[in-house]
N, C-alpha and C positions, 0 to 999 in steps of 0.2 A: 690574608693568608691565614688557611686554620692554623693552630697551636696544638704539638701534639704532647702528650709525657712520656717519656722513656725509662725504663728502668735501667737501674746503674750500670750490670754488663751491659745491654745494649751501647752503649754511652759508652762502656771502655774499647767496646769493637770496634766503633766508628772512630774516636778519637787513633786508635791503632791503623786506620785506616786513610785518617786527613795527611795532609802534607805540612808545612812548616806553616804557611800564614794562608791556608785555606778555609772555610768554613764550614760550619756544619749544611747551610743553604747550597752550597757550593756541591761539598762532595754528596749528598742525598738528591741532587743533581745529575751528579753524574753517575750514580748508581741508576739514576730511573733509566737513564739514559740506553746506559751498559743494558740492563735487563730488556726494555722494548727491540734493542737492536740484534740482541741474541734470541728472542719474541719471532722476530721478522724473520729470522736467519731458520728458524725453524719450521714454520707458516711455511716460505717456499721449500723446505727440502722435500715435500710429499710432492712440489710439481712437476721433476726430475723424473717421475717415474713416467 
């Protein structure tokens, strides 16, 4: 697993953003997550037409 460095805001974002005993692996997870599936959601709305 790369190793990345975060500057401090970033870090209070995220931390704003974890839950009680989650992780940073955890929720940076589920951001990718959130982001590809809002990705996909977009990719199909042009096939509607």
């Amino acid at each position: 697993m790369p190793k990345i460095h975060l500057d401090e805001d970033t870090i209070e974002r995220l931390d704003g953003l974890r839950t009680e005993d989650e992780t940073y692996d955890q929720l940076v997870n589920e951001l990718i997550n959130i982001y590809e599936s809002e990705e996909l959601t977009m990719q199909h709305s042009g096939d509607l037409e």
